[in-house]
C-alpha positions in Angstrom: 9.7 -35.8 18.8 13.0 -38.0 18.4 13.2 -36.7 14.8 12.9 -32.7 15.5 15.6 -33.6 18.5 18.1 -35.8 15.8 17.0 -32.0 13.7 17.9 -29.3 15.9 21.7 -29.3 15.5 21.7 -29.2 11.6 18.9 -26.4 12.3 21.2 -24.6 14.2 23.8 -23.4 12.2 21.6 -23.0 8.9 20.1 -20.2 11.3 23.3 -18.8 12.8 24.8 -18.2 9.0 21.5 -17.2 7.3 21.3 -14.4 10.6 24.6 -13.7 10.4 23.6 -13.0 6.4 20.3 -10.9 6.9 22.6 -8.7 9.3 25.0 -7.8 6.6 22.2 -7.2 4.1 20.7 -4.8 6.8 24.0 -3.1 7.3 24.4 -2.6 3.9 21.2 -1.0 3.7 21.4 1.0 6.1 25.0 1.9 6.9 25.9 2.1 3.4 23.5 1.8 0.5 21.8 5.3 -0.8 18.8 5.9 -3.1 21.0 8.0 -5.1 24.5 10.1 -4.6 26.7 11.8 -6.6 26.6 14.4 -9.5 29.1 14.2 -12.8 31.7 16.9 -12.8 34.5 16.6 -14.2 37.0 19.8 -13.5 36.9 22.8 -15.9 39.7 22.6 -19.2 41.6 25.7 -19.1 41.7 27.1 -23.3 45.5 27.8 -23.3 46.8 24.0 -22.1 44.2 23.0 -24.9 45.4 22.5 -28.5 43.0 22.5 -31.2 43.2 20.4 -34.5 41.0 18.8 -37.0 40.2 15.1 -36.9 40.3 12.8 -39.9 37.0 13.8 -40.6 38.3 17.5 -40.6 35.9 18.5 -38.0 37.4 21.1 -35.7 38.3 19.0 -32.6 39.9 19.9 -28.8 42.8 18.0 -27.8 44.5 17.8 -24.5 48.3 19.0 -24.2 50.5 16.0 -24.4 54.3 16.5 -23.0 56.7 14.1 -24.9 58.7 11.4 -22.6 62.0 11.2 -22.5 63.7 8.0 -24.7 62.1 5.4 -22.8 64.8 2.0 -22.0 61.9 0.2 -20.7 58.0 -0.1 -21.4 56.2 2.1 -18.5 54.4 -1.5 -16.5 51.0 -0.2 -15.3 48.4 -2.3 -13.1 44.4 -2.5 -12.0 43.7 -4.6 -8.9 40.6 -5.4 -7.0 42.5 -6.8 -4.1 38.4 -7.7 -2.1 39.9 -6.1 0.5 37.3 -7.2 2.8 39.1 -11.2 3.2 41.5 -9.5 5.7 38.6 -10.0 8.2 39.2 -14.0 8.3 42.7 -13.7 7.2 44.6 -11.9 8.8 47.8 -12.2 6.4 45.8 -10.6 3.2 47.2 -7.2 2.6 50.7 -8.7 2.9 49.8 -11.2 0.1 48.4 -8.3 -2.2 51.5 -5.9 -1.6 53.5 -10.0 -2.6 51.5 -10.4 -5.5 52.4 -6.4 -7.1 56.2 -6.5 -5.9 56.3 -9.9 -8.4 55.4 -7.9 -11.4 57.4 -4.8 -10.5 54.8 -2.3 -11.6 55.7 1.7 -11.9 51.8 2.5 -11.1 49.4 0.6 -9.8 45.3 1.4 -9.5 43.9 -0.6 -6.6 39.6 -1.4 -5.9 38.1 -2.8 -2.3 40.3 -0.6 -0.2 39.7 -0.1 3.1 41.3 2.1 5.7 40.3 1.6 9.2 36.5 -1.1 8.8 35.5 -3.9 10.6 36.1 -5.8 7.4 39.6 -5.1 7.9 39.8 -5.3 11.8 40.1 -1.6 12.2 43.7 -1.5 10.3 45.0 0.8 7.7 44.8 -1.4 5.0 46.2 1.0 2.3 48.9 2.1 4.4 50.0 -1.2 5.2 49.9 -2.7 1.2 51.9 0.8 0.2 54.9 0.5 3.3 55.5 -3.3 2.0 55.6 -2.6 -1.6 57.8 0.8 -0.9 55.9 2.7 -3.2 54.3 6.1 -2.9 50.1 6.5 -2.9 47.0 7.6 -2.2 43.8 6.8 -1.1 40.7 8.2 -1.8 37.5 7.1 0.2 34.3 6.5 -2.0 31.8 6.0 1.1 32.8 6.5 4.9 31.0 3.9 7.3 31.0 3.3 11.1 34.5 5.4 11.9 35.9 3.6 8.1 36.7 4.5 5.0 36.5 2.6 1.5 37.9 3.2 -1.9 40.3 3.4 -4.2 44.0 3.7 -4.5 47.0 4.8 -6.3 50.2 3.3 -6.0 53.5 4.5 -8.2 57.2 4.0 -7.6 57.0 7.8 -9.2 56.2 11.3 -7.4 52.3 11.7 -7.1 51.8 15.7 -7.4 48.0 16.0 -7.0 45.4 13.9 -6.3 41.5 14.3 -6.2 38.4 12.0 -5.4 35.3 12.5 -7.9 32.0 11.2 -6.7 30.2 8.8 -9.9 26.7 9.2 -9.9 25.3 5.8 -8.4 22.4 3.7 -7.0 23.2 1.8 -4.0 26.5 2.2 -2.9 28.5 5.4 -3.2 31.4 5.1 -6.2 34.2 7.4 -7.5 37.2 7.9 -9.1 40.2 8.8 -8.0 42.1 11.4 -10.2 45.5 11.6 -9.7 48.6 13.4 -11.4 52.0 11.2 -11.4 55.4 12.6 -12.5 57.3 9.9 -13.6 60.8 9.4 -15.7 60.6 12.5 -16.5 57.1 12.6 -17.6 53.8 13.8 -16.3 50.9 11.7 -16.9 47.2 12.0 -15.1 46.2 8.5 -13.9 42.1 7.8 -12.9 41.4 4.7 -10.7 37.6 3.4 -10.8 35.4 1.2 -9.4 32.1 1.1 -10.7 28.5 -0.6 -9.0 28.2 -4.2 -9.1 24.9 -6.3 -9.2 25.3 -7.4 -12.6 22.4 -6.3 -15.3 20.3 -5.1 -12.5 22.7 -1.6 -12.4 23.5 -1.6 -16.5 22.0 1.3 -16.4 24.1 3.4 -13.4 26.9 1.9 -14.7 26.2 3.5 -18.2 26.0 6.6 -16.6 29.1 6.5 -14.8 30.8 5.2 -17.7 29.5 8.5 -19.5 31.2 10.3 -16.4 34.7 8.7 -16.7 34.3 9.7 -20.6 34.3 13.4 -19.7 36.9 12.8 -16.6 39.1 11.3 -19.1 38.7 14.2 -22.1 39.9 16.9 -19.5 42.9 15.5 -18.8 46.0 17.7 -19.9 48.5 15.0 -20.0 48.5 11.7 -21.3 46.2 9.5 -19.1 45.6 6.3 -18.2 42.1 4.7 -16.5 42.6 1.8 -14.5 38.9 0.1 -13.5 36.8 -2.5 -12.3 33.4 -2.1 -14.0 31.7 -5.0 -12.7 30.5 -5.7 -16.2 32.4 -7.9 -19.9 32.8 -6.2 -23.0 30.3 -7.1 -24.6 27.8 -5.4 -22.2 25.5 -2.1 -23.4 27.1 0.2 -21.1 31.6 -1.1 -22.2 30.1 -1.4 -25.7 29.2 2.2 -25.8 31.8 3.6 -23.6 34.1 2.5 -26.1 32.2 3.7 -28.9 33.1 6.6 -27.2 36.8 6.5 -27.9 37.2 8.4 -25.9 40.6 5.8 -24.9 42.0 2.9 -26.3 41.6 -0.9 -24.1 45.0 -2.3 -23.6 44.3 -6.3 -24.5 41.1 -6.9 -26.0 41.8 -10.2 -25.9 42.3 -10.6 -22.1 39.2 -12.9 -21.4 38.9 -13.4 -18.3 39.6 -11.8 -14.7 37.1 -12.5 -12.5 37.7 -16.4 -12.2 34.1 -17.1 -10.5 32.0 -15.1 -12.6 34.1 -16.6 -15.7 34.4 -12.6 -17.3 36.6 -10.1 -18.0 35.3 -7.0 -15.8 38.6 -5.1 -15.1 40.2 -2.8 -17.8 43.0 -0.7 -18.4 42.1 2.4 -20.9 44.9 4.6 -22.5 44.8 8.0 -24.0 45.5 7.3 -27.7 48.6 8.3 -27.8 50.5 5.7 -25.4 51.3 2.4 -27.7 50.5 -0.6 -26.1 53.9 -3.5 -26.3 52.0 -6.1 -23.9 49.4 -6.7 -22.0 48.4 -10.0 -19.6 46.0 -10.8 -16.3 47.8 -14.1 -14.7 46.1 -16.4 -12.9 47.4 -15.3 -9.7 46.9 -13.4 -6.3 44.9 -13.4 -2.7 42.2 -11.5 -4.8 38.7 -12.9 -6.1 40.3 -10.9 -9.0 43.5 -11.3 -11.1 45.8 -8.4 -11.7 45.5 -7.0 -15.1 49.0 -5.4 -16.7 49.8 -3.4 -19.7 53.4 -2.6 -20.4 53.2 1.1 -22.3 55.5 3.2 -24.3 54.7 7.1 -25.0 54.8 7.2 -28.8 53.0 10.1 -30.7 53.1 8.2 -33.7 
């Protein structure tokens, strides 16, 4: 009897933390999680912003309409940041540290994961709003699931105008994803940015994330500006699902040689994509930031050569 009495307070907490874990798996389940949600479709391409040419190949091809930019005196600095929005619930100081951590790199657009605007992971705060007032930028925020009176998403932040903006649904298994289409004017230039964050669980969801993949492809190839698609997707390179999206080329990756930004998985599993025509001067994810992730940036210039 002594020894289940000496037991009983190490007992204690193991049971308080694995209960406090079985009632986040259930809420998951059941306030969140879906058997399946979300169809692929991408907006109609109107024929006369189209421009058809013939590939090297010479097979008769559709191109989107690409609107020069202006001399450029500076490379166009463009991030992707999962900020794991959900560490504002035990710190309290989290989305200050984010909108810290994008103000040191100066970015002119910035795609954001793991938003939230108004959860109990965030103590019922506007977390978007809040990251955009302190970095003084304009955005957006686009919901991919809505759950007990809160939203969570994605985000668009730019130091430019944003004239339209436009949540997709992804196909998915699990928890609801989408991407967040967006059209930025900019130095003179209009550009359509897309902001993604695709389903997690490793090789378990290779095969939604394939799908989705498939999805941003044809999101991408209606664009009628040069584009840019700023991601998490959960998943290295050298997965199936990147592999083949790329294969798609349907756009270029800004620093293949970036290895790593996900410091405790030890992989690379956020991306910056650019239509073809942007040339790519630099590219870097520092080992920095309030985030499970590290901020990936590409510095850009529009060059149709």
């Amino acid at each position: 009897m002594a020894v289940l009495a000496d037991d009983a307070p190490v007992r204690r907490p193991i049971l308080g933390i694995l209960s406090i874990l079985l009632l986040f798996i259930l809420y998951r389940i059941f306030a969140v999680y879906t058997v399946r949600v979300g169809e692929c479709r991408p907006k109609p391409v109107d024929p006369n912003v189209r421009i058809l040419t013939r590939d090297e190949a010479g097979r008769l091809v559709s191109f989107p309409e690409r609107i020069g930019f202006p001399l450029q005196r500076r490379p166009l600095v463009v991030m992707t940041y999962n900020i794991e929005g959900h560490d504002e619930l035990y710190d309290t100081g989290h989305a200050a540290k984010i909108a810290a951590t994008i103000k040191a790199f100066r970015p002119d657009i910035v795609g954001l994961q793991e938003v939230h605007d108004h959860t109990w992971q965030v103590r019922f705060r506007n977390q978007y709003e809040e990251i955009r007032k302190l970095t003084g930028m304009n955005g957006y925020f686009g919901s991919s699931f809505r759950s007990l009176g809160g939203d969570f998403g994605n985000a668009i932040l730019t130091r430019g105008e944003i004239v339209s903006a436009a949540v997709h649904p992804l196909p998915s298994v699990g928890e609801p994803r989408s991407v967040l289409e967006s059209v930025i004017r900019i130095d003179g230039a209009t550009i359509n940015v897309y902001v993604a964050h695709l389903t997690a669980w490793a090789s378990f969801n290779s095969k939604t994330r394939g799908v989705q993949l498939e999805c941003l492809a044809k999101h991408v190839r209606t664009s009628r500006y040069p584009y840019l698609l700023l991601a998490d997707f959960n998943a290295p390179p050298e997965t199936p699902e990147v592999t083949k999206f790329e294969k798609e080329d349907a756009a270029q990756l800004c620093g293949p040689d970036i290895k790593l930004t996900h410091p405790f998985l030890g992989q690379r599993i956020d991306y910056i994509f650019a239509d073809w025509g942007w040339r790519v001067a630099r590219t870097r994810a520092p080992a920095t930031g309030a985030s499970d992730h590290y901020p990936v940036i590409a510095e850009l210039y529009w060059s149709r050569n």
